[in-house]
N, C-alpha and C positions, 0 to 999 in steps of 0.2 A: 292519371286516371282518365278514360276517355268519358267522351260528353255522351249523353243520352243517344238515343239514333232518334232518326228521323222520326217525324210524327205516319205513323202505318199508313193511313190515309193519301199522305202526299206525296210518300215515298212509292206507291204503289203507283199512281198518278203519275208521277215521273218515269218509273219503270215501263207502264204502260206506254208510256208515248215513246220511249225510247225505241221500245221495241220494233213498236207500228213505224218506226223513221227507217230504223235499220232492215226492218220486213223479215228479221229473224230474232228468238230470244238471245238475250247475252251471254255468255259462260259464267258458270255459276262462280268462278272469282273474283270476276268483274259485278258480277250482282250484288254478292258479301261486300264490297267495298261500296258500291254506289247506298245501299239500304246501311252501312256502316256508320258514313259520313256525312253529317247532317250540315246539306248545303246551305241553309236559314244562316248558320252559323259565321258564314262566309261571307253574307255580304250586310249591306250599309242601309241603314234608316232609311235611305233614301235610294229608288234605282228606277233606272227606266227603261221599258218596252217599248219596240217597233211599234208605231203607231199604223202600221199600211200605208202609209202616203209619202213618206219618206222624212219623218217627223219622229219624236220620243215621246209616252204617254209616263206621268210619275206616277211613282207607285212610293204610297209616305206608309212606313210601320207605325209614324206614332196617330195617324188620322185614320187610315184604311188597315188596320193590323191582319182581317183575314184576306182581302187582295196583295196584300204585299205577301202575305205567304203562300197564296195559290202562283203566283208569279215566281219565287223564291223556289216553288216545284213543276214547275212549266218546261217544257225541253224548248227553251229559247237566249239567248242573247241578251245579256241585261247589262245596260252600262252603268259603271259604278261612279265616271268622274268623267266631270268636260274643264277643257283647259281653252280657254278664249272662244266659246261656244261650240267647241267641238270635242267630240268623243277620246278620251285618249284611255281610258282600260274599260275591261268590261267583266261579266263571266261570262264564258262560253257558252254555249249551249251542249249541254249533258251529253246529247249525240253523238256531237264534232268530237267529245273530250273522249268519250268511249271509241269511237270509231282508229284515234292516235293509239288511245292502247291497247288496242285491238291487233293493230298494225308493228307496233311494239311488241307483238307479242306475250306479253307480262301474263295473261293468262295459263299459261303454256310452260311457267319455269320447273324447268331441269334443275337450275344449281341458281347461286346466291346471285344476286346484282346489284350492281352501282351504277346511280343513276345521277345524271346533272340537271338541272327544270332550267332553262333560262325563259325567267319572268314567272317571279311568283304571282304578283296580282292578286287577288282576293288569299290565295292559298289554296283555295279548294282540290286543284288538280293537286297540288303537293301531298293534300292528307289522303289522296286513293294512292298516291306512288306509296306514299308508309303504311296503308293499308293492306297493300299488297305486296310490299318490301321489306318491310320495316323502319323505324324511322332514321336506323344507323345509315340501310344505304341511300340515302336521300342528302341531296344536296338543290336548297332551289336560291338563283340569284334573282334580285331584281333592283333595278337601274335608280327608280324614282324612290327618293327617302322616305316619303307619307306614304307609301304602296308597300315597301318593305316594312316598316314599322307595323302598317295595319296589317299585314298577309302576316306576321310572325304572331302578332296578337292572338290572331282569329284561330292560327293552328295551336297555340297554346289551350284557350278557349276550347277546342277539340280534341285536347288529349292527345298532341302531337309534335314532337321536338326534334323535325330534320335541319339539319344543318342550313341555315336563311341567313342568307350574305347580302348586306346592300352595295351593289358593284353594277359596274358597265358587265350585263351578261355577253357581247360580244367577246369579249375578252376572256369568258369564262371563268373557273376557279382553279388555279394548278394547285392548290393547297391539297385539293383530296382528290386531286389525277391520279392514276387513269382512270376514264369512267368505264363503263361496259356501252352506256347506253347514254347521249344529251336529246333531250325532247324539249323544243321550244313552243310556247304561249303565245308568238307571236308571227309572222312572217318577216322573212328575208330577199331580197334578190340580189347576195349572194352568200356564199358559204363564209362563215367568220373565219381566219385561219386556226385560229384559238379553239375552234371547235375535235378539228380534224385531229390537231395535237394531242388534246388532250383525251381523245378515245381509242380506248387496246385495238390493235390491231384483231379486225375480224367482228368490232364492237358496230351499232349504229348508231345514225343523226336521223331525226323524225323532226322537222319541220314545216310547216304550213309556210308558203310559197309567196311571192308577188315580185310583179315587176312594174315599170311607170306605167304600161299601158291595162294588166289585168289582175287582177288584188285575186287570184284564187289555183290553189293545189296545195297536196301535200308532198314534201319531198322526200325519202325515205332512201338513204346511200350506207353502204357498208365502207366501212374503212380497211385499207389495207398496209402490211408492210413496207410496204416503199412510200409508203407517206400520202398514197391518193386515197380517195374517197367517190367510190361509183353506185350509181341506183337508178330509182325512176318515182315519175310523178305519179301521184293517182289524186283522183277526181273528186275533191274532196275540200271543204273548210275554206274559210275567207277569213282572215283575223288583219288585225290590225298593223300595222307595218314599227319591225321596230325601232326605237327611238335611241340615236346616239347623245352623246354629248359633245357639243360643241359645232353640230353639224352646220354644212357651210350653208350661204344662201345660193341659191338659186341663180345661174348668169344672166346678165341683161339680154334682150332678144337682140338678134342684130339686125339692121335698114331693111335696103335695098331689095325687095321681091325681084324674083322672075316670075313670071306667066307662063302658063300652058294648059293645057287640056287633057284631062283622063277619060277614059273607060269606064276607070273602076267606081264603083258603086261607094259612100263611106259606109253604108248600110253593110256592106258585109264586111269590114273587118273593125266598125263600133256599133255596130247594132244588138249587140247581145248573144251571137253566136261564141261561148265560152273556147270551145275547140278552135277558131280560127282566131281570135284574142289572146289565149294561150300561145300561141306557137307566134305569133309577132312579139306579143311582150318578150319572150324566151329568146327570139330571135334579130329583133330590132331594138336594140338597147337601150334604157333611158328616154324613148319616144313615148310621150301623154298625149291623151287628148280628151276635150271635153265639145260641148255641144252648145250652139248657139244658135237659137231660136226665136232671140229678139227681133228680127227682121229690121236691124239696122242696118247689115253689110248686103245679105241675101235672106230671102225668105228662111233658107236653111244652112249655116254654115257649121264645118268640122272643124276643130282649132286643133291642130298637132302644135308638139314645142317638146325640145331636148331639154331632161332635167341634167343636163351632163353638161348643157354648153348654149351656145346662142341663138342655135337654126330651128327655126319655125316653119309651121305652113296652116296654107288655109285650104280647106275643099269647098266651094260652093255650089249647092243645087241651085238652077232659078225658080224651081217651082212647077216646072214646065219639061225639062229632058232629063231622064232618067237612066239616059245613054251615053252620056259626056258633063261633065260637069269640070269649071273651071278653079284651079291650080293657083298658087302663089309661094314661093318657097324660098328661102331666105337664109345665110349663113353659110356655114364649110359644108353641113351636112344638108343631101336634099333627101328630107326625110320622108316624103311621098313617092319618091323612086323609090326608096328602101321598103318601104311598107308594100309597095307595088311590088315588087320582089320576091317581099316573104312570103303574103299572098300567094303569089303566084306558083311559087314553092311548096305550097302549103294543099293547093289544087292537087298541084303536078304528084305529089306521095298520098292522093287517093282521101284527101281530109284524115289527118289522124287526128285523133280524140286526145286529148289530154294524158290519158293512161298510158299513149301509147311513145312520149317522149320521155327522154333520160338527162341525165347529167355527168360528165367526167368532170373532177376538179383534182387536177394533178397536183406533186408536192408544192409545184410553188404557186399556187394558187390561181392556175389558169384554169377555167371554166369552159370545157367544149361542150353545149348540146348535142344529142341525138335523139331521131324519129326512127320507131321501128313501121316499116311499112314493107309489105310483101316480100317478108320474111328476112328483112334484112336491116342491120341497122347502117341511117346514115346521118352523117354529120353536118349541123347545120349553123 
C-alpha cells in the first residue's frame, strides 16, 4: 500500500520552486511522481541546510517540526550524515533529481525499462524510478550498510519494494543485468567497467561528473555493441564523489622544487570560471588545488598536488604583479606546465562550455576526451 502523498501545501511549494529553477513546467509524469512521493518520508529527524557562508544550518523534527518540513519541501540539498565532520550523503535537490530524469528520458516511455540506481541514500530518487516504472524494474545498490538499511526502510514506509542491494555500486548488480538504463546518486571521474557491461547495447549511463580539480557535470553516454560507451557532458549537478572500499591513501608529496616564473594568472583556471575548470579537470588528470590565503608563504598562494602520485606545485602572487607570478613544481609530473597547456588549449578551441565536451571509453576501458568546437570534434 502506498503512503499518503505529500502534504498539498508543500508539495506545491516544491513544485513551484522547481519549476521557477528549471524556467519551464515539468511533464506531467514527472509531476505524478514528484506530488506522489512524499519526500518528508525520506529523510531523518535530523538534516541540514546550506547556511550561505559555507557552514550547515540543523533543522531538528523533534524541536522545529514545521521548519523541518518546510526544508523537507525546499528545492535544496539537505545533508543527512557527516562522517568525521564532513558531509558524506545528502538528498539532492528536487531540481538536479528531475533535471537527470528529464535527461533520462523516463518521461517519454515507448516500452518497459530496467533500470539500475547506484546509490540509494535516503531512497527518494528510487521511489520516483517505481513511480514511474514500476517497482519490478527497479533495481537501487548502495555501498554504506546504515544508508542501505535506512534507504530500503523509508521505500518500504512509502509503499515501495524495488529491488535494494547493499554492495559496492561500482561493481554494479549482474544478478538482474542487463539494464536498459544505470543512473548514479553520486559522481564519478571515471566510468566503472561494471557499468558499461552491464547495459543492453543501445541502453544509457546518466552520471553526475567530477574530477580532482572540479566537482561538477553531468555525463550522459549511450552504449554500444562492441563494448564502448560514447556521449557528452551537460552543465549541470555537483554531488558528492563516490566512495569505494578500501580506497588507497593519497602518496606522499615529493622534495626538491624547481622555480620559474608564469604568465598565467591562477585566477583563471581556480577562480571559478566552471567552463575553464571543467576542461583542466577532464584534461589534466588527478591535479587539486586549493587556496591559501594565510599570508605565511605569499600574500596569495595556489596549492596544486597529484591525487595520483607525488608532484606538487605552488603559484604565488606577491601582492603587487598580476602579470607574472612565481612557480615551484616538484616530482615526475610538472603539473603547472600541464595546467599551462590545457589552459592554453582550452583558449585556442574558442573557450568551450562544458556542454560542449564529450567522452569515448572504449571496451577496455580507455577514456578519450573530446571538445566540439567550430564544428568539429577534437580530442583532448
Amino acid at each position: 500500500m502506498r503512503a499518503p502523498a505529500a502534504p498539498t501545501a508543500h508539495i506545491q511549494q516544491l513544485l513551484d520552486e522547481v519549476n521557477q529553477f528549471l524556467g519551464h513546467p515539468i511533464p506531467p509524469a514527472l509531476e505524478r511522481a514528484l506530488r506522489t512521493v512524499p519526500r518528508h518520508l525520506f529523510l531523518p529527524d535530523r538534516i541540514w541546510r546550506s547556511d550561505g557562508q559555507g557552514g550547515y544550518d540543523l533543522c531538528d523534527r523533534t524541536t522545529e517540526p514545521e521548519r523541518w518540513l518546510d526544508a523537507a519541501y525546499s528545492d535544496a540539498s539537505l545533508v543527512t550524515q557527516f562522517t568525521d565532520g564532513l558531509p558524506t550523503s545528502s538528498a539532492s535537490m528536487p531540481s538536479m533529481v528531475l533535471r537527470t530524469l528529464l535527461l533520462a528520458d523516463l518521461h517519454t516511455l515507448s516500452r518497459p525499462l530496467t533500470v539500475a540506481e547506484m546509490g540509494t541514500a535516503t531512497g527518494f530518487n528510487a521511489a520516483l524510478l517505481c513511480a514511474l516504472l514500476g517497482d519490478q524494474a527497479v533495481t537501487t545498490i548502495e555501498l554504506d550498510a546504515a544508508l542501505a538499511k535506512a534507504g530500503k526502510s523509508n521505500l518500504s514506509a512509502a509503499g515501495y519494494t524495488p529491488t535494494s542491494v547493499c554492495g559496492d555500486a561500482a561493481e554494479g548488480w549482474p544478478d538482474r543485468a542487463p539494464y536498459d538504463l544505470i543512473l548514479a546518486t553520486f559522481s564519478v571521474d571515471r566510468l566503472p567497467p561494471a557499468w558499461a557491461a552491464q547495459t543492453v547495447p543501445g541502453g544509457r549511463i546518466l552520471t553526475p561528473w567530477n574530477s580532482a580539480w572540479c566537482c561538477y557535470g553531468t555525463l550522459a553516454l549511450t552504449t554500444h555493441r562492441d563494448g564502448s560507451a560514447r556521449g557528452r557532458f551537460h552543465a549541470f549537478a555537483s554531488y558528492m564523489p563516490m566512495r569505494r572500499p578500501g580506497a588507497p591513501e593519497p602518496a606522499p608529496m615529493d622534495g626538491v622544487p624547481r622555480t620559474a616564473t608564469s604568465t598565467l594568472t591562477p585566477w583563471a583556471v581556480a577562480g571559478g570560471d566552471l567552463n575553464a575548470e571543467f576542461h583542466i579537470g577532464l584534461t589534466v588528470p588527478g591535479a587539486s588545488f586549493a587556496w591559501d590565503t594565510s599570508g605565511d608563504h605569499a600574500p596569495v598562494r595556489l596549492e596544486v598536488a597529484d591525487t595520483t602520485g607525488p608532484s606538487w606545485a605552488t603559484v604565488d602572487y606577491d601582492g603587487h604583479h598580476s602579470d607574472r607570478f612565481t612557480v615551484a613544481q616538484a616530482g615526475p609530473r610538472r603539473l603547472w606546465e600541464e595546467i599551462e597547456a590545457a589552459y592554453e588549449r582550452w583558449l585556442t578551441l574558442s573557450r568551450p562550455s562544458v556542454d560542449q565536451h564529450g567522452l569515448i571509453v572504449d571496451a577496455t576501458g580507455t577514456h578519450t576526451p573530446w571538445v566540439e568546437a567550430a564544428g568539429r570534434k577534437h580530442t583532448v
